[in-house]
C-alpha positions in Angstrom: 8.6 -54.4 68.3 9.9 -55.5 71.7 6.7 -58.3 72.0 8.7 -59.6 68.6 11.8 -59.7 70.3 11.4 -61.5 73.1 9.1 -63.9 70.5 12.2 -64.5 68.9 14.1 -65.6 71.5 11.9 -67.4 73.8 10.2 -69.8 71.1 13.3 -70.9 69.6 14.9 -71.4 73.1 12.1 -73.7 74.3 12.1 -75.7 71.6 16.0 -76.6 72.0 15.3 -77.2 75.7 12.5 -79.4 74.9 14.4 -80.8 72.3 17.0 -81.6 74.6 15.2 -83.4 77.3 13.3 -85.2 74.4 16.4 -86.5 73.3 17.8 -87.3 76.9 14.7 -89.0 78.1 14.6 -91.4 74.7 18.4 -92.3 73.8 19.7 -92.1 77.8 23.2 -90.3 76.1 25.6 -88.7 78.3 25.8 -85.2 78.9 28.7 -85.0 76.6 27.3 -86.8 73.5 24.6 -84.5 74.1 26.5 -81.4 73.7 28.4 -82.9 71.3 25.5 -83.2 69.0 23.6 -80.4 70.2 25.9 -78.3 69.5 25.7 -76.8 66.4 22.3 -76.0 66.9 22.8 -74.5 70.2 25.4 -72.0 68.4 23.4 -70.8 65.6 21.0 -70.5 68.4 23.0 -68.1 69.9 23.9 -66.1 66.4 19.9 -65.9 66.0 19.2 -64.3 69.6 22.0 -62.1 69.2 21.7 -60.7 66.2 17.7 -60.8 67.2 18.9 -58.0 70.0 21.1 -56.1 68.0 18.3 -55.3 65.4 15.8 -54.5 68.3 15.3 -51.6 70.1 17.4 -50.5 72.8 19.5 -53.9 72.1 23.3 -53.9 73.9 24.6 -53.1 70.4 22.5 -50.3 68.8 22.7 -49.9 65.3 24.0 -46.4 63.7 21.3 -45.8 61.7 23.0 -42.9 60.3 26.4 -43.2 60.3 28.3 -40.0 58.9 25.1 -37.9 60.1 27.3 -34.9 60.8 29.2 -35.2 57.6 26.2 -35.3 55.9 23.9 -32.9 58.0 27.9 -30.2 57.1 26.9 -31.0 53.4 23.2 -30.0 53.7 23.6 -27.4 55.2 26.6 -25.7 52.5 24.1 -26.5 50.0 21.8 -24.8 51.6 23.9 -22.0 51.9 24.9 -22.2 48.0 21.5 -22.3 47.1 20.5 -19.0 49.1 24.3 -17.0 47.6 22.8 -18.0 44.3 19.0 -16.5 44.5 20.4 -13.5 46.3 22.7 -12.8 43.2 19.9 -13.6 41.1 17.6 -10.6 42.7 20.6 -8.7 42.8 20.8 -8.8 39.0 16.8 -9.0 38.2 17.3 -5.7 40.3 20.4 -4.4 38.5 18.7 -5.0 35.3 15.2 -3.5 36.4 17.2 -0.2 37.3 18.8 0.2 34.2 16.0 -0.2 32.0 13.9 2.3 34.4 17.1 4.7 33.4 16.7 4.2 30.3 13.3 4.8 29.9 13.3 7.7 31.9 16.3 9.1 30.2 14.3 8.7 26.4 11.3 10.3 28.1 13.2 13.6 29.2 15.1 13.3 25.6 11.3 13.7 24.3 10.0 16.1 26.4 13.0 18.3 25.8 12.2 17.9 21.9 9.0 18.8 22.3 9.3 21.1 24.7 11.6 23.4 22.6 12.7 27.0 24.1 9.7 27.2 26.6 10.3 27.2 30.4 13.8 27.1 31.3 12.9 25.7 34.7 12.0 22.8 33.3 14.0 22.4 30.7 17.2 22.5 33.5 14.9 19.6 35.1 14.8 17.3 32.2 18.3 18.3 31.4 19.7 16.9 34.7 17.3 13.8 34.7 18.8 13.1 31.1 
């Protein structure tokens, strides 16, 4: 990128300079008709180079390639944030959800095996009791 760069300015620059003395050699006009009709080329001359060293790299006016990176880096990372809140409440009510049916399956369970079990074994009957 920096072989570009200088391409861009050098070339250019010669060919005014040549330019120049071509000119001076061939119509023998004075320094200030020179200028004077030079001039606008020799400006947008200028323009070109210097906006040819702001776009390169490491130029005197570096470009912000990401201006409002901290705003947006702040905005990332509270979505980030959001996003992990939000699964962790989702586990917590997959969880939630798990547990109760477990309850409830294991309270039906002791409400049949206390059926079926009738008047035998009062051990376990207090154990499927308390379970229920």
């Amino acid at each position: 990128m920096a072989g570009f760069l200088v391409a861009a300015i050098v070339i250019p620059s010669v060919y005014m300079a040549i330019g120049l003395v071509v000119v001076e050699l061939s119509n023998h006009w004075s320094l200030i008709t020179l200028i004077n009709n030079f001039l606008p080329s020799i400006v947008v001359l200028a323009l070109a180079i210097m906006l040819a060293m702001r776009s390169g790299p490491g130029g005197p006016w570096p470009r912000r390639r990401h201006s409002g990176c901290g705003w947006r880096t702040r905005n990332v990372k509270a979505e980030a944030a959001r996003r992990v809140a939000e699964e962790r409440l989702r586990i917590a009510r997959d969880r939630a959800r798990h547990v109760a049916q477990q309850h409830g399956h294991d309270h039906g369970q002791a409400g049949s095996a206390l059926h079926v079990l009738g008047d035998r074994d009062e051990k376990i009957r207090a154990a499927l009791t308390a379970i229920r």
